[in-house]
N, C-alpha and C positions, 0 to 999 in steps of 0.2 A: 542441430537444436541444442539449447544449452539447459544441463541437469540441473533442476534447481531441487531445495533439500527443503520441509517443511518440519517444523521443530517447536513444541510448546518450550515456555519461558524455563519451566524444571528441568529438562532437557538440552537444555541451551549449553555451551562447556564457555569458559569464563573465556577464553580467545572469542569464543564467536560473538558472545556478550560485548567483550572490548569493540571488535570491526565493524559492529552494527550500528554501536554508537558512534565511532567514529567517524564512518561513513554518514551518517545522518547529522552529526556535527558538522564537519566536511562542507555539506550540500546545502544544508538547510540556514547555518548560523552564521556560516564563513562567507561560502560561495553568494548566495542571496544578502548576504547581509542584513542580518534579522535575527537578533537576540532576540527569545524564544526559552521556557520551561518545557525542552523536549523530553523529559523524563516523567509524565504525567499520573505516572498510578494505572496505566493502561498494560501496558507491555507483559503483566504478570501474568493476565489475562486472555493475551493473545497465543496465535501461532505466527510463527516467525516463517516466515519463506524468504530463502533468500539463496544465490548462486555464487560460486569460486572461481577464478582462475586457475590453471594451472600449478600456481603457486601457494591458491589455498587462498587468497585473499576475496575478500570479499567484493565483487563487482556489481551485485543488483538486490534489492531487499525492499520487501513491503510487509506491513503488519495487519493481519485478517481479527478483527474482534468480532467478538459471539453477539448472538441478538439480545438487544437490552445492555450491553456492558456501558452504550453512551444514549440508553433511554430510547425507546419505541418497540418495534419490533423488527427491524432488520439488521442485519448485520454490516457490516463493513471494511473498507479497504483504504487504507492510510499509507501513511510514510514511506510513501514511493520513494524509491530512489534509485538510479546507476551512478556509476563510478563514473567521472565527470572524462575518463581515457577511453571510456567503453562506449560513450555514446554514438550515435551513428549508425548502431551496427543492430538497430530493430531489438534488442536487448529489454527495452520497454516494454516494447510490444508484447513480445513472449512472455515477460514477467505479470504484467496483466493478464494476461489469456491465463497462462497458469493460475493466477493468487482466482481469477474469476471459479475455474475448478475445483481448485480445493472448496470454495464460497460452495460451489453447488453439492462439489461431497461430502462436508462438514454438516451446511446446514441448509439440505434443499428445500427448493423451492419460496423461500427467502428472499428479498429484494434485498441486495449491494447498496449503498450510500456510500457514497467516498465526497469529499470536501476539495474540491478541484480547482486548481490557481487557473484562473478565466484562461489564459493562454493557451493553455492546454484541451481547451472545449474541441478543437475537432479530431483529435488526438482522442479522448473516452469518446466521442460519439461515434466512431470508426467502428469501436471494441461495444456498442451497445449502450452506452450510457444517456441519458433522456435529464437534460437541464429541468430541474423544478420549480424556477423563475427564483430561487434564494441567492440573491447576491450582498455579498458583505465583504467587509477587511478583515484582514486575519494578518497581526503582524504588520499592517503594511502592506500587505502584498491581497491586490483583487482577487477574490476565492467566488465559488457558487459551488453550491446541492447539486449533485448528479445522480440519480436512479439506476441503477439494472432489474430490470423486472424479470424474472426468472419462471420458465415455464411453469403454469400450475397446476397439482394432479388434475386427472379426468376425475367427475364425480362420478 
């Protein structure tokens, strides 16, 4: 299983800063082709989760924002990504299952929204995610609303 590191933005050391962006440069702007403002005002905001290789570099990274930071009450899970060498290897997967935990240790019982490129629909519904019927363009690229409903206390 691969050790991933959770990390608020003040906490961040300016290498990790640099790969994170890179990494999501990389995947998001180059890879997809899809110029994008992915520097949004968000990220200061966030916990950073994200895993190394051997060598320290950066292979897998998502951004967990607080409830209400993009309006309602739930919180959520963004800028997925792997290192486009690492994929294959269930890397995802883990990274979700993980960013989902911290979601429930951070801020339980809280419902997840993450903003999911359609492609991906049975890929979060594997991991619990519940399409909200919200289909829209983002970029160019087909997205929809995806849920995690998180258990809720006993009254």
């Amino acid at each position: 299983m691969t050790e991933f590191i959770r990390k608020s933005w003040q906490a961040l050391t300016t290498d990790e800063v640099y790969q994170l962006l890179r990494l999501r440069s990389a995947v998001f702007v180059v890879e997809q082709n899809c110029a994008y403002q992915d520097m949004d005002g968000l990220d200061q905001l966030a916990e950073h989760l994200f895993c190394t290789d051997d060598q320290q570099h950066l292979t897998g990274y998502a951004r967990l924002l607080p409830p209400g930071s993009e309006g309602g009450s739930h919180c959520s899970i963004g800028r997925v990504v792997v290192d486009p060498s690492k994929r294959q290897q269930q890397l995802g997967r883990q990274l979700m299952q993980t960013a989902l935990a911290h979601c429930d240790q951070l801020w339980p019982h809280v419902p997840v929204l993450i903003s999911a490129q359609t492609y991906l629909t049975r890929f979060y519904q594997a991991l619990g995610f519940v399409n909200t019927g919200d289909y829209y363009l983002e970029d160019m690229i087909p997205h929809q609303k995806m849920i995690h409903q998180k258990n809720q206390p006993a009254e």
